[in-house]
C-alpha positions in Angstrom: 53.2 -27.6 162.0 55.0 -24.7 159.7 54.9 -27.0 156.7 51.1 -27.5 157.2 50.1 -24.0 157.9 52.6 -22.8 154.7 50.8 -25.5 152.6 47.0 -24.5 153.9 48.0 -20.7 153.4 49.4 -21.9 149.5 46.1 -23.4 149.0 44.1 -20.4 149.9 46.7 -18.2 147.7 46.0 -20.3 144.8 42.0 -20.6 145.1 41.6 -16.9 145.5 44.6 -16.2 142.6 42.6 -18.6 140.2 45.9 -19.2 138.8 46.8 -21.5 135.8 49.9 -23.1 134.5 49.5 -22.2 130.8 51.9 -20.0 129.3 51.6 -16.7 128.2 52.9 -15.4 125.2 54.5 -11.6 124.2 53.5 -9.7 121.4 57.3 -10.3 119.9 56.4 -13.8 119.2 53.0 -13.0 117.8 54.5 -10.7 115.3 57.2 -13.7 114.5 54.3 -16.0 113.7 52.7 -13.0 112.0 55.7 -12.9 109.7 56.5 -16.4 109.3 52.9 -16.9 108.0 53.5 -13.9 105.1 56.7 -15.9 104.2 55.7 -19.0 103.8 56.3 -20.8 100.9 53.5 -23.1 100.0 50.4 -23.9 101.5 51.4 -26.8 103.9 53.8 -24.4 105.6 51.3 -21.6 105.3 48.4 -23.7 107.0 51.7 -25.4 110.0 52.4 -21.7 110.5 48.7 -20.5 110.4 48.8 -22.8 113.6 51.5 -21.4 115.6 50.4 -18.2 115.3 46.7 -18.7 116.5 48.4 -20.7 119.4 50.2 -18.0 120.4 47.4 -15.8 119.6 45.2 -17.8 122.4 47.9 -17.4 124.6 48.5 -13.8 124.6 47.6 -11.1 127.6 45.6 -9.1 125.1 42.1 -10.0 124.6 41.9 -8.6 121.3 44.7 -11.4 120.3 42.7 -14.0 122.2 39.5 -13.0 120.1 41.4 -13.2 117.2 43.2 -16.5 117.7 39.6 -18.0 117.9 38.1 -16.4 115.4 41.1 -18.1 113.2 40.6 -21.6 114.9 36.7 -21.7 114.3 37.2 -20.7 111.0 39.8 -23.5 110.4 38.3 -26.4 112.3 36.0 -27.5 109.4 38.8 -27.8 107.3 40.6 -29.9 109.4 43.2 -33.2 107.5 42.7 -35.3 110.4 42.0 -36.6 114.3 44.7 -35.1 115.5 44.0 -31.5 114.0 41.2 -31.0 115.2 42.1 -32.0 118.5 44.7 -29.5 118.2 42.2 -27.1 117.6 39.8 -28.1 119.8 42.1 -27.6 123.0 43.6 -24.2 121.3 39.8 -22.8 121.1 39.5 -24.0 124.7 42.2 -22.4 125.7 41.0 -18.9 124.3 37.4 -19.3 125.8 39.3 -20.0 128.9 41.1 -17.0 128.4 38.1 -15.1 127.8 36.3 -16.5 130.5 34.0 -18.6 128.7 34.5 -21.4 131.0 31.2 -23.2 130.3 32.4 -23.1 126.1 35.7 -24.2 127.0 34.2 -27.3 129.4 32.5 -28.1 126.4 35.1 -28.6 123.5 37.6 -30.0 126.2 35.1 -32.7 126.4 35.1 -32.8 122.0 38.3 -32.9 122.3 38.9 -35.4 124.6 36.4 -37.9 122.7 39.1 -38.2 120.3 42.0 -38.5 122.5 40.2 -39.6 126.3 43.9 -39.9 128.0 45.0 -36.6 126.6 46.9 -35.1 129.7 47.6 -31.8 128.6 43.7 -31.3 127.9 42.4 -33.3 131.0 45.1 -30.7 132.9 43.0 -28.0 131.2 39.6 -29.5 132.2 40.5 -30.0 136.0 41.4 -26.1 135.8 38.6 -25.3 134.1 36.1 -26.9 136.5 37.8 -26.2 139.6 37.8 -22.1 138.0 33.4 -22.9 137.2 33.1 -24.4 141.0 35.1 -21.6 142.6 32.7 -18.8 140.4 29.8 -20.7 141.9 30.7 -20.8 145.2 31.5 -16.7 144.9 28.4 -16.6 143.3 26.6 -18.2 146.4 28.5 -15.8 148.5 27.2 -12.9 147.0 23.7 -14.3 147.1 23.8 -15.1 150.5 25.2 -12.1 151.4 22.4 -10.0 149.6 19.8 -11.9 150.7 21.7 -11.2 154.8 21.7 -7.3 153.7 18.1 -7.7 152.6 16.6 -9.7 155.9 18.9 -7.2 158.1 17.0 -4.6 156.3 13.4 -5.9 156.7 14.0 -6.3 160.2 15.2 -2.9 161.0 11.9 -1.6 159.0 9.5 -4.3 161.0 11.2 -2.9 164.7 11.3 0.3 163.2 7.8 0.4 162.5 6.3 -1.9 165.9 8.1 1.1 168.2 6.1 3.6 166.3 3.0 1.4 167.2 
């Protein structure tokens, strides 16, 4: 019975938390991947260390980083060498718009990027969080409607009795 109420009471922590498993990243490492990019030596390293830093840039705490890192993968994705690039690219931009809280844009290049690779886990893992984070806004969303529209009726009411008693 303990195990059951600590799992139901886990549950509700985690649907109120909205909490994700992707990692975060410190602005130590950005500035590592800042510098390894001014280093490097030709342009394959330059573009293999271009990517590390906007995937830690999308994974930063900072929103200014996050808006940064995807300004750096849009800007790249055209230029993409193959399949697997752009998926690369694809999930990194949906992890930013995650981030940002663009769950709608980051539904749809989760579903781009899992055209290419369907049985992707790591991106599926993203989508499941992403849509479970769009249904739980929803159901907020209701909440607040609902309650507004509770508010409102309560209000009507009290004016209709308030007004038949002057009568």
């Amino acid at each position: 019975m303990d195990a059951a109420i600590g799992k139901f009471c886990d549950s509700v922590g985690s649907f109120f938390s909205g909490g994700d498993n992707l990692p975060w990243c410190d602005r130590d490492i950005i500035a590592g991947c800042e510098k390894e990019v001014a280093e490097a030596g030709n342009e394959e390293q330059k573009a293999e260390s271009l990517m590390r830093l906007s995937w830690a840039l999308v994974h930063s705490r900072q929103p200014d980083d996050v808006n940064r890192g995807i300004g750096m993968l849009e800007a790249s994705l055209d230029s993409s060498s193959s399949p697997l690039q752009t998926r690369e690219k694809l999930y990194l931009l949906a992890v930013g718009y995650y981030r940002n809280g663009d769950y709608a844009r980051s539904r749809q290049l989760l579903e781009r990027c899992l055209e290419i690779a369907p049985d992707w886990r790591q991106a599926l893992t993203l989508q499941k969080v992403v849509e479970d984070k769009i249904a739980r806004d929803g159901l907020i969303g209701m909440g607040i409607t609902a309650t507004a529209f509770g508010v409102v009726g309560l209000l009507v009411g009290g004016i209709v009795a308030a007004a038949s008693r002057k009568k």
